[in-house]
N, C-alpha and C positions, 0 to 999 in steps of 0.2 A: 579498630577496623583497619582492613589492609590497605596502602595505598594504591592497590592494584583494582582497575573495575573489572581488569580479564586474567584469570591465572588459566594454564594448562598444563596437566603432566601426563605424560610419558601417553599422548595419546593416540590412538592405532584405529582402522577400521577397517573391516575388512568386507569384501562383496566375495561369496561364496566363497573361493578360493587365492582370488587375488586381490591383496592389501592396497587401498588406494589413498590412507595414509598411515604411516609408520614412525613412532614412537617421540611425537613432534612435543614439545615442552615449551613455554613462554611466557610471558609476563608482560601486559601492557598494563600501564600508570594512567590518572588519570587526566584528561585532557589531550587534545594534539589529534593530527592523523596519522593513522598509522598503514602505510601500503601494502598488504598482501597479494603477493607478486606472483606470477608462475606461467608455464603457456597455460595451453587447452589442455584438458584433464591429466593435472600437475596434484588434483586434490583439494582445490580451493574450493569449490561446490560442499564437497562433503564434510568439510572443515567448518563451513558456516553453518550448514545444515544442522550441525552435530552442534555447534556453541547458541545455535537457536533453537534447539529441545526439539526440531524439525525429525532428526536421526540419533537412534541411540547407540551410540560407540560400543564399539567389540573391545577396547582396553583404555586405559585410564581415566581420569577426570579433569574437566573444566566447570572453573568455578565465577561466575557472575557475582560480583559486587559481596564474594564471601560466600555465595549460596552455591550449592554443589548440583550442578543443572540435572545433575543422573537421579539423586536420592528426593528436591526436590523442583521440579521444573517448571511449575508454576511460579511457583515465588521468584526465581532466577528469570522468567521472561517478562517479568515487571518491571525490569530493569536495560530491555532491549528493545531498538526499533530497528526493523528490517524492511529492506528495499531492494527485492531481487532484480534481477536482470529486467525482466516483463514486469513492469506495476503491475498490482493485482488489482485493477481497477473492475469495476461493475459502469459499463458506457452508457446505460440506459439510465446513471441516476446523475443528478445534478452535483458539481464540486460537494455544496454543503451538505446535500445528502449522502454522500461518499465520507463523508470524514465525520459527522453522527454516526455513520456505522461502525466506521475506523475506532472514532471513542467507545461504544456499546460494546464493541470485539473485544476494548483492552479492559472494560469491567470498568470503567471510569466512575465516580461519583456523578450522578445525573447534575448537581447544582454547579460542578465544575467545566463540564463540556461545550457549554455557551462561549464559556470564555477562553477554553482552551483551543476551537474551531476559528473564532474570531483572531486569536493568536500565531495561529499557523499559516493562514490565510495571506498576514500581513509582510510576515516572514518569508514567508516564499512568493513573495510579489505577484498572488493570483484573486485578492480579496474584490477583484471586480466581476471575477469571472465566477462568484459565490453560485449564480443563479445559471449556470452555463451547461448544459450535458455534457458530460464524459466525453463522447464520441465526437463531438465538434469542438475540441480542444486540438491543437498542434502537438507534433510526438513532444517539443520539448515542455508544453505548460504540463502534458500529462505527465513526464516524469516529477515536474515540480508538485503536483498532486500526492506523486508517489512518495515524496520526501516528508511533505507535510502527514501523512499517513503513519510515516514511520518515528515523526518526533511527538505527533498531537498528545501525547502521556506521558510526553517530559522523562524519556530513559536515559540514565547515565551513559549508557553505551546504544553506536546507531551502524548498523552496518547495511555499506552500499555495495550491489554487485551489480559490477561494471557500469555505473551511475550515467556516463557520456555517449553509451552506446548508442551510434543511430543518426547520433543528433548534429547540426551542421556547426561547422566551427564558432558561429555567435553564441550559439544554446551551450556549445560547451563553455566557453568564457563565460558565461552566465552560472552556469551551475558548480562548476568549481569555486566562482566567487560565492553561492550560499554555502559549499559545503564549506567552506574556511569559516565563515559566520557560524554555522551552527555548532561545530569543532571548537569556538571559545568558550561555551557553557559544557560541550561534553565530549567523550571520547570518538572518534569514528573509526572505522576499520572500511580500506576501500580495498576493494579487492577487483582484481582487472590482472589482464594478460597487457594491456598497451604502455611498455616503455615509460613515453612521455607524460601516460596520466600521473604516475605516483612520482616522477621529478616536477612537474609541475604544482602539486598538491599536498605531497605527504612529508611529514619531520619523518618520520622514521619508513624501515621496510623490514619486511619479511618476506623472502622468497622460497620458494617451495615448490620442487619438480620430484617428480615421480613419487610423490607422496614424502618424500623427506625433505626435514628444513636445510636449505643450504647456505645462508646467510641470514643477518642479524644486524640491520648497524642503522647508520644515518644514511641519507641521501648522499649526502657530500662522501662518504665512505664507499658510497655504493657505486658512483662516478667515479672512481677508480681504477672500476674494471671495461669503462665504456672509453674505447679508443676507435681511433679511426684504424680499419680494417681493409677497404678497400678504395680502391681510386678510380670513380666513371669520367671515361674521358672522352670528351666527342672531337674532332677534325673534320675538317674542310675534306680534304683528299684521304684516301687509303694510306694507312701509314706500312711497314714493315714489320708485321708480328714477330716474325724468329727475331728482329733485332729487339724488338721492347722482350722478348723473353731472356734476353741473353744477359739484361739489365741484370747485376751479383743479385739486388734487395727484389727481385721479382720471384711470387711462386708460381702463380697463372694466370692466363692472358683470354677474359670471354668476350667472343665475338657477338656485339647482342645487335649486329645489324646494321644500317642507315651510318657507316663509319665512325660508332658506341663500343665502348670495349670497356668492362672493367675487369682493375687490372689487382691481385692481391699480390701484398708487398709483406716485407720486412720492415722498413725504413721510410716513412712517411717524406721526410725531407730528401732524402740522397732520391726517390722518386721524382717527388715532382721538380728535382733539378735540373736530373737528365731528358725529363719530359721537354722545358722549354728551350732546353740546348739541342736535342736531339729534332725536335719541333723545325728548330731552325734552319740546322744541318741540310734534312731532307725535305724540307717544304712541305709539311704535312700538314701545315694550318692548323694548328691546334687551337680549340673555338670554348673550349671550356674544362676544367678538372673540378669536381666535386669530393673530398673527403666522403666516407661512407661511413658512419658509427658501426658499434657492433651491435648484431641481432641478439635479442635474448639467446638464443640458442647458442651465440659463442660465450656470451654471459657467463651460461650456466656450467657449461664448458669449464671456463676457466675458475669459477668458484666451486665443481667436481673437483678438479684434479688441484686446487690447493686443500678443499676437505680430506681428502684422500691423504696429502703427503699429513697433513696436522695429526 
């Protein structure tokens, strides 16, 4: 058996005329998370879609735990738990009657479902709220519903899209800490357009804009390409624009108001030196400088144009 619970080759899709993804190949092993990175229709939707027997691909094949999802996609979704953006919840049934159904949808052994509901329950810290309706649930217990939905059948592999969305910063430190739990017994694939979720969460990434893969590595490889970009800087007083543009390491200089400026540079350090010398020169009161990381968008940028030279 391979050690892979995800292979993919050479796989493409196409909507009528235009390709939303293009001839993307990978290999995830089993255990760990693994990040699927990209903005808003980068192709991540249809990538899941398509590894969860949801869409049938216009070229190649993905293969689940050795089974070829295309020839047979039954057997291959036995081995998958999926947790789209929106839980697919039904509000008017109770937790345990939601996840009885969960089990009867995944074909479960009737003598094993008692104990697999009681299981998941536990696991996602909602086994109080067993007797609780749907709809009088908080966004984040409901996504915790939605997780337990998607492991109650014990899959090798579990994919979340965009798992944190919505939710306020407790719920997300909450569900990041189950998804690393539930990632020790199996593989996860988390997929999101947000930065910080997959440095906060994922061993590994895969990024993927415009439908092709642009990257492959660790986090720590991937932070690489995340530098400081820009400099927001507030002042007391109105400072002298044409003189901060005249600065060698400056490119542009935005005016965002209430005497807020940021400022893109070259040179993170030869910046903010002449900021506090130059600060002092002219009495500009200078009241705060913030580094600015980079947006995905220069991300991809610069992981474009080093595919390009490779």
């Amino acid at each position: 058996m391979s050690d892979s619970i995800l292979k993919i080759e050479h796989l493409s899709h196409r909507y009528s005329v235009q390709w939303a993804v293009r001839d993307i190949s990978l290999e995830i092993p089993r255990r760990g998370i693994y990040g699927l990175l990209g903005s808003n229709g980068a192709g991540k939707s249809t990538m899941m879609n398509i590894i969860c027997g949801v869409l049938r691909q216009t070229e190649g094949d993905v293969f689940v735990h050795g089974v070829n999802t295309k020839t047979d996609p039954i057997a291959a979704k036995r081995h998958i738990g999926f947790l789209p953006q929106k839980p697919p919840l039904y509000e008017e049934l109770t937790v345990e009657e939601y996840l009885r159904h969960a089990a009867d949808v995944r074909d479960m052994e009737t003598r094993d479902r008692k104990r697999a509901i009681d299981e998941v329950l536990e696991i996602c810290s909602i086994a109080h709220f067993r007797k609780r309706l749907l709809r009088n649930l908080s966004g984040g217990y409901q996504q915790r519903v939605g997780i337990a939905q998607a492991i109650i059948h014990h899959p090798e592999l579990v994919i979340f899209d965009e798992p944190t969305n919505g939710l306020d910063p407790n719920q997300i430190i909450e569900i990041r800490r189950l998804i690393k739990d539930i990632a020790e017994e199996r593989t996860v694939i988390l997929s999101t357009h947000i930065l910080s979720e997959v440095q906060a969460t994922c061993d590994e990434i895969f990024m993927i804009e415009q439908g092709k893969l642009i990257f492959t590595g660790s986090v720590e490889e991937f932070d690489n390409y995340i530098v400081p970009s820009t400099l927001l800087l507030r002042f007391g007083s109105q400072p002298d624009i044409e003189l901060l543009r005249r600065i060698p390491c400056v490119g542009e200089v935005d005016d965002l108001g209430g005497n807020q400026y940021r400022v893109h540079f070259s040179d993170a350090r030869e910046l903010t030196d002449q900021m506090v010398l130059l600060s002092g020169q002219h009495s500009w009161h200078l009241q705060e400088m913030i580094l600015e990381k980079s947006s995905l968008d220069t991300i991809f940028a610069a992981l474009s144009k080093k595919s390009r030279k490779s």
